[in-house]
C-alpha positions in Angstrom: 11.7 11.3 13.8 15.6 12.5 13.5 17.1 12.6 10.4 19.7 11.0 11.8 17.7 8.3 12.8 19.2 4.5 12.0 16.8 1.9 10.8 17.2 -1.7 12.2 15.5 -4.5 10.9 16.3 -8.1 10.8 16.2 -8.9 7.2 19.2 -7.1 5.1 17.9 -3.0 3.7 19.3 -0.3 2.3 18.1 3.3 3.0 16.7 5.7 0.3 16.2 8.7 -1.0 14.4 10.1 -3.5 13.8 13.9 -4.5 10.5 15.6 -5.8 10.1 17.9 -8.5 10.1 20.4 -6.2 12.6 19.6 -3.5 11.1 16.8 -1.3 13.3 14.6 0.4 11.5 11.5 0.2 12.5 8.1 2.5 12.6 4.9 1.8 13.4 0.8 2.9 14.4 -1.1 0.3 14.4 -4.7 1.6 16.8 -6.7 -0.3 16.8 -11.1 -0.9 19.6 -12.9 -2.4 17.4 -14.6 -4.8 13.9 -12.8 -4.7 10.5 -14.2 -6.1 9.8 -10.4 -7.0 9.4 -7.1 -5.3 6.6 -5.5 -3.5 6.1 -1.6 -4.1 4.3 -1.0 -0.3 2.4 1.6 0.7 1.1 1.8 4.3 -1.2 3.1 6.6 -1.9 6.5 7.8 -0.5 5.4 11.6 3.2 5.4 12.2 6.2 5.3 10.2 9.1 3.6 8.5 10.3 2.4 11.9 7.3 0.5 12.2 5.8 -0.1 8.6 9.7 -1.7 8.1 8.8 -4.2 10.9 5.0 -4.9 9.0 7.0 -5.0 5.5 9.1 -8.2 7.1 6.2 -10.3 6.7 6.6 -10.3 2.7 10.6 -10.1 3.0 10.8 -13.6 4.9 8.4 -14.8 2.3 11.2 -14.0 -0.3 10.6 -11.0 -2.0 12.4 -7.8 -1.6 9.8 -5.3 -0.5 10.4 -1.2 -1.0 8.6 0.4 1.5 7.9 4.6 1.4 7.2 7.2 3.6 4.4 9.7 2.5 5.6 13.4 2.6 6.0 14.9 6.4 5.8 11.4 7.9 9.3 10.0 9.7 12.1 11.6 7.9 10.4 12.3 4.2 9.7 16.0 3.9 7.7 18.4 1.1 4.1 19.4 1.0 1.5 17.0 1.6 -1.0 16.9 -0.9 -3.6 14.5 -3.1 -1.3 15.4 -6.1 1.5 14.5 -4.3 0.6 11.1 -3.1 0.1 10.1 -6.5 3.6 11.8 -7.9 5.3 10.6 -5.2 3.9 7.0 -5.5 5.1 6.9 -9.2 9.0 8.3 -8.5 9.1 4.7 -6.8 8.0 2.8 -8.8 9.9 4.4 -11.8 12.8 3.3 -8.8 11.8 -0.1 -8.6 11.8 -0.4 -12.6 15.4 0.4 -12.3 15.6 -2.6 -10.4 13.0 -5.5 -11.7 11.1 -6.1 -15.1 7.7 -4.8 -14.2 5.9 -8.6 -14.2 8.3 -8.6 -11.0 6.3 -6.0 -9.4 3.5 -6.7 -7.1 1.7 -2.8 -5.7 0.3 -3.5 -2.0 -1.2 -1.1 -0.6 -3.0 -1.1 3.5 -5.5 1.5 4.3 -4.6 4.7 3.8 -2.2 3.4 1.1 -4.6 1.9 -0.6 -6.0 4.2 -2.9 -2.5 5.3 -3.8 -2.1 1.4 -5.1 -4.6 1.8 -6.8 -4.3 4.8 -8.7 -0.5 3.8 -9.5 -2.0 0.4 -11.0 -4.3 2.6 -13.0 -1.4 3.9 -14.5 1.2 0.8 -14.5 1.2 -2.5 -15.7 2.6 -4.7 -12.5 2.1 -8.3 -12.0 -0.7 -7.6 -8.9 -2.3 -5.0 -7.2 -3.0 -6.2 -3.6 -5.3 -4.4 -1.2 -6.0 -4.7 3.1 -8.9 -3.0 4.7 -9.3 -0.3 1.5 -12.2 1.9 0.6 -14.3 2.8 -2.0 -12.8 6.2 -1.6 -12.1 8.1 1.3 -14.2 11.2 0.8 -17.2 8.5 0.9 -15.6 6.9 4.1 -15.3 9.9 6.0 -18.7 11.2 5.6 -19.2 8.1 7.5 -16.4 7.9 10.1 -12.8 7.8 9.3 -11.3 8.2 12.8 -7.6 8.2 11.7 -7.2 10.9 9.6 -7.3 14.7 10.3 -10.3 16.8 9.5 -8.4 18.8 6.9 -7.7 15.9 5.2 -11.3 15.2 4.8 -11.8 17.9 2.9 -8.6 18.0 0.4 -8.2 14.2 -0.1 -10.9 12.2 -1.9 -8.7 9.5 -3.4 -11.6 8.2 -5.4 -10.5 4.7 -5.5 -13.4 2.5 -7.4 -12.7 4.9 -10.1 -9.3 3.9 -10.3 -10.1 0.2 -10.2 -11.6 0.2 -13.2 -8.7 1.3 -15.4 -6.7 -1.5 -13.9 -5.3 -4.4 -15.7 -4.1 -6.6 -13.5 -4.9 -8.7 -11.1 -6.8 -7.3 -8.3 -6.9 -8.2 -4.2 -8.8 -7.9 -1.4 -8.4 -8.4 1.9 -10.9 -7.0 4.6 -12.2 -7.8 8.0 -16.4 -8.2 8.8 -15.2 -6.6 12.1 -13.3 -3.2 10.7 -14.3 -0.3 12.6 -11.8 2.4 10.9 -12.7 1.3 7.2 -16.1 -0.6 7.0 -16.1 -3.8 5.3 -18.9 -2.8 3.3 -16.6 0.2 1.5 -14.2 -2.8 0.7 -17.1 -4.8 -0.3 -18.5 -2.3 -2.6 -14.9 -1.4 -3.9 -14.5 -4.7 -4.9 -17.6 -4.8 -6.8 -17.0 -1.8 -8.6 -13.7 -3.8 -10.3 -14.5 -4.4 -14.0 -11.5 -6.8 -14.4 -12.8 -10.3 -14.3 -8.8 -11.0 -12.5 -10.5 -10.6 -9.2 -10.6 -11.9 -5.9 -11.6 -10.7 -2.6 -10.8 -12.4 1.2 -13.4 -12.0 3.4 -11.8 -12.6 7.0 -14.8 -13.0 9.1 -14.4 -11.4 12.5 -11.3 -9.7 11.1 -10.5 -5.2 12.3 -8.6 -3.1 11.1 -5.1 -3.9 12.2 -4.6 -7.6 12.7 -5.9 -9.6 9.3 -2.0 -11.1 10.0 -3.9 -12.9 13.2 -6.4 -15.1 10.5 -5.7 -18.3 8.6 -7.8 -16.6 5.7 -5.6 -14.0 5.2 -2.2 -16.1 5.6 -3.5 -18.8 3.0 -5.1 -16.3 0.7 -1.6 -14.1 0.7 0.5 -17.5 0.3 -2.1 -18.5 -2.6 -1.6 -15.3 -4.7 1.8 -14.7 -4.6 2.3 -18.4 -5.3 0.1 -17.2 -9.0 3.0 -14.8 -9.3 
């Protein structure tokens, strides 16, 4: 993607940028409502970028929250060194961003995939309202020995995003949503994630006959999202 490349959404945003410690450029859409229920921190999947994780972010938007929506370092126009380390840094700048913006029982962490385990490990270290999760693993190192099509073989080996370890320093209240029918993150690593959760605040959606990429498709996952962040 250009740098010069111009967002366009339907719901009213505002472009950011934040820098690293050490240099990165980092890009963001921060979806804006006149009168908004609270804000979601996003972090998506490993596929695509802002240009279509914007369009995904809309869902929550028309719902009535403002959503801010990243991009992870060398993906659309964010730049720096990708790393584990950097994920988690990274993840934290914006949410020191969105406390700029909302008192932190405003802010709900979602995280899909790939941006899971990022969710998770910033609710480890964070008191928000709600940490929601779609399709996540128990962590990815123990995904990919299995089969974890959508991410590069050097990442298998640098990124283990150990995310039931996470889990169990969180405080809040947890959410899952995952499909019997996932063939990119098994339902049993969501399964066994959610079990790993100590916090009694916990809840997981099983949609059965659910994949990967279209939970948005089920009645399970539509009531179960509009019955959480009515608890918001």
């Amino acid at each position: 993607m250009s740098s010069n490349h111009s967002y366009d959404f339907p719901q009213p945003f505002k472009e950011v940028f934040l820098s690293g410690s050490d240099g990165a450029k980092l890009n963001a859409i921060h979806f804006q409502n006149n009168h908004p229920k609270g804000v979601l921190l996003y972090f998506h999947g490993n596929a695509g970028d802002l240009s279509r994780w914007g369009d995904i972010a809309g869902f929550f938007v028309d719902k009535n929250y403002d959503v801010v929506v990243m991009d992870y370092r060398t993906y659309g126009k964010s730049t720096g060194k990708l790393s584990e380390k950097a994920l988690y840094t990274d993840a934290q700048l914006f949410y020191d961003y969105v406390l700029e913006n909302y008192g932190e029982d405003q802010i709900i962490l979602y995280g899909r995939s790939l941006g899971s385990g990022i969710a998770a490990q910033l609710a480890s270290k964070n008191v928000p309202a709600q940490l929601i999760m779609e399709t996540p693993y128990y962590s990815l190192l123990d995904v990919a020995k299995d089969r974890f099509p959508f991410l590069p073989v050097s990442w298998l080996l640098k990124y283990k995003i150990p995310s039931y370890d996470f889990v169990t320093r969180v405080t809040c209240p947890i959410t899952i949503f995952h499909g019997t029918d996932d063939n990119v993150v098994p339902y049993d690593s969501g399964k066994r994630l959610f079990d790993s959760i100590s916090n009694n605040q916990k809840k997981m959606f099983t949609i059965k006959g659910g994949e990967h990429n279209n939970l948005i498709q089920f009645d399970t996952y539509l009531n179960g999202i509009d019955e959480i962040l009515k608890t918001n």
